[in-house]
mmCIF file of the C-alpha atoms, coordinates in Angstrom:
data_MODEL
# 
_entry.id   MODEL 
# 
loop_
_atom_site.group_PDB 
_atom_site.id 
_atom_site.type_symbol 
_atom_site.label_atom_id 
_atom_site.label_alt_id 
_atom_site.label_comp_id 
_atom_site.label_asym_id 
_atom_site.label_entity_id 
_atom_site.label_seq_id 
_atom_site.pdbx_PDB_ins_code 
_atom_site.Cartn_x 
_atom_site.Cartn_y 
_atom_site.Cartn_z 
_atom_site.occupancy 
_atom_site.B_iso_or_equiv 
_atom_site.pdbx_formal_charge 
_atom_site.auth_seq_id 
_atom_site.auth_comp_id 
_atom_site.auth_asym_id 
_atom_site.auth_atom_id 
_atom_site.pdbx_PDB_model_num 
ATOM 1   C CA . UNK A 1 1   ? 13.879  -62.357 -10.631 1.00 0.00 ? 1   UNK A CA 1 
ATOM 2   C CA . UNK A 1 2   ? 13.734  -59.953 -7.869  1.00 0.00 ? 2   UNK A CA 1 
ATOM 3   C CA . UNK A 1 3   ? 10.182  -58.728 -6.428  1.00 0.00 ? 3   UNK A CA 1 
ATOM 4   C CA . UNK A 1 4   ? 10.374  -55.590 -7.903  1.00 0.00 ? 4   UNK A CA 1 
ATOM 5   C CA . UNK A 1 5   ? 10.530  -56.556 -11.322 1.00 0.00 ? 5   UNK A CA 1 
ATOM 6   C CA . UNK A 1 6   ? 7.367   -58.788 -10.300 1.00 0.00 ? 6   UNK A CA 1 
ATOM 7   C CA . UNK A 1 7   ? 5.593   -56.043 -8.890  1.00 0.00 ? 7   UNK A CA 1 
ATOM 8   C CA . UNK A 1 8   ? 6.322   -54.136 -12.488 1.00 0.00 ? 8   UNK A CA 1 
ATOM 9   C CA . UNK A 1 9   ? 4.757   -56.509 -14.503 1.00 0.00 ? 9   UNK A CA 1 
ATOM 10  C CA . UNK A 1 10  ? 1.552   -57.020 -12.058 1.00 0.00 ? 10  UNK A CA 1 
ATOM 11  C CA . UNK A 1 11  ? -1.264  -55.454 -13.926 1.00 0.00 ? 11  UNK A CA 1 
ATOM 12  C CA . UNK A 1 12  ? -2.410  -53.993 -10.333 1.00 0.00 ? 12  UNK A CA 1 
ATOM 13  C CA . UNK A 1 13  ? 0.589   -52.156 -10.323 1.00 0.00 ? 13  UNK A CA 1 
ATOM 14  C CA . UNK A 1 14  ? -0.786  -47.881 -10.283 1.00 0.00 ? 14  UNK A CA 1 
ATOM 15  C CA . UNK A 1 15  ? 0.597   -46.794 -13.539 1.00 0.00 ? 15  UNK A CA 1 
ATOM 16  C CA . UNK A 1 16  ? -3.218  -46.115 -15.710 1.00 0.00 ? 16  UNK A CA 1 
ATOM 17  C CA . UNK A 1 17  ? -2.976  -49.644 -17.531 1.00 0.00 ? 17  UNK A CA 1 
ATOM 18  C CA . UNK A 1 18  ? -6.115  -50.634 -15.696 1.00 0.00 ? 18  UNK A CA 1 
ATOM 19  C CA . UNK A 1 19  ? -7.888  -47.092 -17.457 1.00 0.00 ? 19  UNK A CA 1 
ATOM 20  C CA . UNK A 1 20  ? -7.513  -48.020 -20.694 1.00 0.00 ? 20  UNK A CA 1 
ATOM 21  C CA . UNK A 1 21  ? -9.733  -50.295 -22.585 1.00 0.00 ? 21  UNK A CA 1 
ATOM 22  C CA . UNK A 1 22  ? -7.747  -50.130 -25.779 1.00 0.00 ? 22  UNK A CA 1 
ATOM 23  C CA . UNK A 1 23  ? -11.218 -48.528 -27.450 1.00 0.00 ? 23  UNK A CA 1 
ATOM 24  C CA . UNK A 1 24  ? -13.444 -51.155 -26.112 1.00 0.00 ? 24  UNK A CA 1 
ATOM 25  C CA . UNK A 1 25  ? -16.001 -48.059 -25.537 1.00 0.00 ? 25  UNK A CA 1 
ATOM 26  C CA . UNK A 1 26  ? -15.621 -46.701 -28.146 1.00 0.00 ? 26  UNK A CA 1 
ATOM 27  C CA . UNK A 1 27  ? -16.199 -49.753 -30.678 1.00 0.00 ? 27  UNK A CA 1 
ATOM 28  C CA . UNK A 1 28  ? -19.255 -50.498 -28.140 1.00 0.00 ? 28  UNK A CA 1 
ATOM 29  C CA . UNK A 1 29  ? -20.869 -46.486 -28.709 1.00 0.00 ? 29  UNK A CA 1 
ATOM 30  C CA . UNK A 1 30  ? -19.874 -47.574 -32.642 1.00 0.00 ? 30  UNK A CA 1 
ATOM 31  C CA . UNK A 1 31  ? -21.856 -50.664 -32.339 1.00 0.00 ? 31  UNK A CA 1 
ATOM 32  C CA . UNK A 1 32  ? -19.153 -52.553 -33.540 1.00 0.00 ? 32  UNK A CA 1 
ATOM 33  C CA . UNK A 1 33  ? -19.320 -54.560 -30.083 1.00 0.00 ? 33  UNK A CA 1 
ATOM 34  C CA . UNK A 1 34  ? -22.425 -55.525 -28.947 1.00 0.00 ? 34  UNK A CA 1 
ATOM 35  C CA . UNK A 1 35  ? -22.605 -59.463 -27.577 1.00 0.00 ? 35  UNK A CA 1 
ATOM 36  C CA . UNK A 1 36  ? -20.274 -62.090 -26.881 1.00 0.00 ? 36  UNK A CA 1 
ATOM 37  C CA . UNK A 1 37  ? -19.152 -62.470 -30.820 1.00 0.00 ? 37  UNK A CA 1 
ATOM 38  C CA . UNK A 1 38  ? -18.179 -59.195 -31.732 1.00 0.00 ? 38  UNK A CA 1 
ATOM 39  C CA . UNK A 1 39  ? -16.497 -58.962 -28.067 1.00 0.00 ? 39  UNK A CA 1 
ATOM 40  C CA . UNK A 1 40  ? -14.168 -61.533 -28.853 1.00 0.00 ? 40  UNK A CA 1 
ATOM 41  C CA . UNK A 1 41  ? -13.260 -60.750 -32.277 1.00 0.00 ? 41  UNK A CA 1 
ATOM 42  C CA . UNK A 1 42  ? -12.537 -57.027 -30.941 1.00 0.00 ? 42  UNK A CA 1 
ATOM 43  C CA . UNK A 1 43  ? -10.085 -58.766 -28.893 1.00 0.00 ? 43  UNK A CA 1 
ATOM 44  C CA . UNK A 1 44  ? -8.728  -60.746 -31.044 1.00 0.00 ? 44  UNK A CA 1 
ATOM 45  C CA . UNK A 1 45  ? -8.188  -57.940 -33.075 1.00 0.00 ? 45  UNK A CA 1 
ATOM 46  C CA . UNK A 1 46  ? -6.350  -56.421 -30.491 1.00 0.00 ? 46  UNK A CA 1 
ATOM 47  C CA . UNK A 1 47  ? -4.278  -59.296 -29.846 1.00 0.00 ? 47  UNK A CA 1 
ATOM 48  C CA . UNK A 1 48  ? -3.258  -59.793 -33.232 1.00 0.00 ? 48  UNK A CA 1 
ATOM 49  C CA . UNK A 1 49  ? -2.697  -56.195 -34.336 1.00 0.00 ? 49  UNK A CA 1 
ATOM 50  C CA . UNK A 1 50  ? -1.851  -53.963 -31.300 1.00 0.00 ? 50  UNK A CA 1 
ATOM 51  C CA . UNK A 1 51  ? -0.601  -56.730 -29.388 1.00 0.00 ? 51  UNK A CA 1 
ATOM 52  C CA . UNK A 1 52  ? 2.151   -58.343 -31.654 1.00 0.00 ? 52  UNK A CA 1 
ATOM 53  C CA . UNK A 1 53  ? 3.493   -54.694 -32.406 1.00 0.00 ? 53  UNK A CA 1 
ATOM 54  C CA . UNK A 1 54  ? 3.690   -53.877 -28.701 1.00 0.00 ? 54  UNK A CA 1 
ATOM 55  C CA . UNK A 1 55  ? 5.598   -57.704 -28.188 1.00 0.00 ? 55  UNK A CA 1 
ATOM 56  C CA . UNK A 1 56  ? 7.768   -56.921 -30.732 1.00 0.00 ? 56  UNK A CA 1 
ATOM 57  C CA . UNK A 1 57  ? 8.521   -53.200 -29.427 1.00 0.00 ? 57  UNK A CA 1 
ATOM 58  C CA . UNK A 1 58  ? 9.247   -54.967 -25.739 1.00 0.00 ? 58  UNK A CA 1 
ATOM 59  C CA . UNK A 1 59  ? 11.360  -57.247 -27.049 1.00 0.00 ? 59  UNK A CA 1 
ATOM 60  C CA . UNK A 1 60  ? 13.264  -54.425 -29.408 1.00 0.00 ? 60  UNK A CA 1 
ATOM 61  C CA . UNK A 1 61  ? 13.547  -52.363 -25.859 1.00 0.00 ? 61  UNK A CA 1 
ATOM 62  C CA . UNK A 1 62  ? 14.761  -55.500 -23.687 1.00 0.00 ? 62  UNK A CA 1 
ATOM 63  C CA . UNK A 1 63  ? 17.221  -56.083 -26.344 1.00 0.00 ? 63  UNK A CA 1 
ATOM 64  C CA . UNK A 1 64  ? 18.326  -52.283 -26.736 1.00 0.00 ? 64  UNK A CA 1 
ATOM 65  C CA . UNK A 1 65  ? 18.277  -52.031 -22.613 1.00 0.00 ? 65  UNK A CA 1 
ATOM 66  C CA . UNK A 1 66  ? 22.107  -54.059 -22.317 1.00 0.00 ? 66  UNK A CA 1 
ATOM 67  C CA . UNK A 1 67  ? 24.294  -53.030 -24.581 1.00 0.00 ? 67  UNK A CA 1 
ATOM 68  C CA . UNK A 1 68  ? 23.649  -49.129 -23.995 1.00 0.00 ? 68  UNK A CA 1 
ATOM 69  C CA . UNK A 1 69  ? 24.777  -46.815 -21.410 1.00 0.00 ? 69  UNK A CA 1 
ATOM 70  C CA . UNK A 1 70  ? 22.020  -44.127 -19.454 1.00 0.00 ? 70  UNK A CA 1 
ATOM 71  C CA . UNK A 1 71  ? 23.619  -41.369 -21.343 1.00 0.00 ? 71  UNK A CA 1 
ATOM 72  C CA . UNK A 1 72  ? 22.746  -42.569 -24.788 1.00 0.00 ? 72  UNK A CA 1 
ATOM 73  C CA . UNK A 1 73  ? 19.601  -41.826 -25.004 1.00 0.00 ? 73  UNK A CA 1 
ATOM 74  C CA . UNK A 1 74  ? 19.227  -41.908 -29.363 1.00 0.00 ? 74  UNK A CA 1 
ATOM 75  C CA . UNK A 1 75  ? 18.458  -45.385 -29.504 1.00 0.00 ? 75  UNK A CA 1 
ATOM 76  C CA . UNK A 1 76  ? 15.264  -44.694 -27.156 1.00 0.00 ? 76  UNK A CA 1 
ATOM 77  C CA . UNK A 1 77  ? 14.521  -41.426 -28.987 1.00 0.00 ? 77  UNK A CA 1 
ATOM 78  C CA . UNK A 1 78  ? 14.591  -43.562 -32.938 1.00 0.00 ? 78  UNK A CA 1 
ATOM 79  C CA . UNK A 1 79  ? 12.476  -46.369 -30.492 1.00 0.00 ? 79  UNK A CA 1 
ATOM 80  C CA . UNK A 1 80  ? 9.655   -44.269 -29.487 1.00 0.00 ? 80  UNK A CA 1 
ATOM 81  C CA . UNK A 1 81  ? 9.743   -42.284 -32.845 1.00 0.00 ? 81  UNK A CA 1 
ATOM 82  C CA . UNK A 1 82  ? 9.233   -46.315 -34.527 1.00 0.00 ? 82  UNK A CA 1 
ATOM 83  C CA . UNK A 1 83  ? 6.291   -46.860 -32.166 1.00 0.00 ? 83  UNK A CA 1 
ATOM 84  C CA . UNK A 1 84  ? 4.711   -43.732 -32.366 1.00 0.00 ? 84  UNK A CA 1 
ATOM 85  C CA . UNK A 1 85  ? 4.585   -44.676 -36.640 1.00 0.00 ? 85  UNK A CA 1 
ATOM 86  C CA . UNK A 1 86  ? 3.145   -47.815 -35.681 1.00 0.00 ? 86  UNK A CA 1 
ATOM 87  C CA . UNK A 1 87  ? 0.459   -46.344 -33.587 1.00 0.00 ? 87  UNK A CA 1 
ATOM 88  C CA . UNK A 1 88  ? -2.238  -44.029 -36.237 1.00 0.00 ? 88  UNK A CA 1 
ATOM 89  C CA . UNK A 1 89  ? -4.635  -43.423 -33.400 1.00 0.00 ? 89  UNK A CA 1 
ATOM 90  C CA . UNK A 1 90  ? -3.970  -40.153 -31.124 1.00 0.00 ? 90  UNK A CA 1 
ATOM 91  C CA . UNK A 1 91  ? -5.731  -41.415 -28.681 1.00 0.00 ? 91  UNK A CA 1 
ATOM 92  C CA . UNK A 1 92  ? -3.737  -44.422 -28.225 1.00 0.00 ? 92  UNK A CA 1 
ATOM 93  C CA . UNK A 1 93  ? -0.726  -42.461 -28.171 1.00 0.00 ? 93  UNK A CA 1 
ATOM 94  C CA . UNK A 1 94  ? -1.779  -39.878 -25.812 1.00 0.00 ? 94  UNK A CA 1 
ATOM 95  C CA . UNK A 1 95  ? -2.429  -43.308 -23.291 1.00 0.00 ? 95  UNK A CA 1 
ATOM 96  C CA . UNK A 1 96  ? 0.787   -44.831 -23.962 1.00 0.00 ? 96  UNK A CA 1 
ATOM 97  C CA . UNK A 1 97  ? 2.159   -41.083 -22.937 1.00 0.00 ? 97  UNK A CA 1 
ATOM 98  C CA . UNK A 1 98  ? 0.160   -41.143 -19.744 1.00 0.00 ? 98  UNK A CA 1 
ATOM 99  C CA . UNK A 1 99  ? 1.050   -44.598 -18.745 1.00 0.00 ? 99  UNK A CA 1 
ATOM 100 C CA . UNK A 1 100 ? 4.319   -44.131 -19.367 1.00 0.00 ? 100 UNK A CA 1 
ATOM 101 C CA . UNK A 1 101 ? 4.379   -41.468 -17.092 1.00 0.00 ? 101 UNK A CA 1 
ATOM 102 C CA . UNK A 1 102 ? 2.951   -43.183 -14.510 1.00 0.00 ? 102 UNK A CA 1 
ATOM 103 C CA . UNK A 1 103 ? 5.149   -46.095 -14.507 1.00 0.00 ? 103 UNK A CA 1 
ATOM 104 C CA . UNK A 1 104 ? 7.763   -44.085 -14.510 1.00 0.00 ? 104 UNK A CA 1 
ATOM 105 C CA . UNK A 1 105 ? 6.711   -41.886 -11.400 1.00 0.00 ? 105 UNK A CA 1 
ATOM 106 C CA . UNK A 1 106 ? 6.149   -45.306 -9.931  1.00 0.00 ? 106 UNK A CA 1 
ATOM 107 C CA . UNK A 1 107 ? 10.109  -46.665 -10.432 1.00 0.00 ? 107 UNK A CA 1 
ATOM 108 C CA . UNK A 1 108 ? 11.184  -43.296 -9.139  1.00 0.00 ? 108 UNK A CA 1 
ATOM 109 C CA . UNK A 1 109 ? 9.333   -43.903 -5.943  1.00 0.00 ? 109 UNK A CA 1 
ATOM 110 C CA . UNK A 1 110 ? 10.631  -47.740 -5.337  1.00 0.00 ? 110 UNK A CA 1 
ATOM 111 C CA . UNK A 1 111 ? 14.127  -46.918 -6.649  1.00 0.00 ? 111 UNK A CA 1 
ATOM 112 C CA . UNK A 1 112 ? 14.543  -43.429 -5.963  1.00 0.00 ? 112 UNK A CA 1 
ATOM 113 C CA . UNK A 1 113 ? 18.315  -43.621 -5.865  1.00 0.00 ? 113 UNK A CA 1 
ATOM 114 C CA . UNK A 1 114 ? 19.157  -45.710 -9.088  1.00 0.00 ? 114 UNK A CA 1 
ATOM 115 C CA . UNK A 1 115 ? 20.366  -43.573 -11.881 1.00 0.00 ? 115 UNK A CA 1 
ATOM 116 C CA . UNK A 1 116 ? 18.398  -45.012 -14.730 1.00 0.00 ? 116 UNK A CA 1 
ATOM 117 C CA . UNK A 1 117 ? 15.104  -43.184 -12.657 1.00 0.00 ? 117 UNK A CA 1 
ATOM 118 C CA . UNK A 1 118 ? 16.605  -39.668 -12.785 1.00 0.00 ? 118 UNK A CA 1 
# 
């Protein structure tokens, strides 16, 4: 695995992951969080629900990513549509957007000449 595909998956990496608390705050201003308990049954919430859909969307895209050339872009548009069923909150959504966009400014500055970053 090369080092840039490491430096991708570092949660340091500057693309807003590290901004959003999956509604941490908010459950905490709902009182739904409030000591160690409800903390960790958030999470696990999180892990269970959000999580496993997100898994199973990065495997769906890892899959999707060989067989399919950087012109066909329909199997990415149906993708996103898929996710964006899955996810009810706008919120959420609007954060995926952002962090999208953010990784994506990031693999256009390491890789600036590779196609797929155009």
């Amino acid at each position: 695995m090369g080092a840039g595909l490491l430096l991708l998956g570092d949660s340091r990496l500057p693309a807003g992951g590290y901004a959003h608390s999956g509604g941490l705050e908010s459950a905490i201003v709902r009182g739904e969080v409030g000591d160690l308990d409800t903390l960790t049954e958030f999470l696990l919430g999180r892990l269970y629900g959000t999580g496993a859909v997100q898994a199973a969307f990065a495997a769906v895209a890892a899959l999707t990513a060989g067989p399919y050339t950087l012109s066909e872009d329909a199997p990415w548009a149906e993708l996103d549509a898929e996710l964006d069923a899955r996810t009810p909150s706008a919120a959420a959504r609007a954060a995926s957007r952002a962090q999208g966009r953010s990784l994506r400014r990031v693999v256009k500055a390491a890789w600036p000449t590779d196609p797929w970053t155009a």
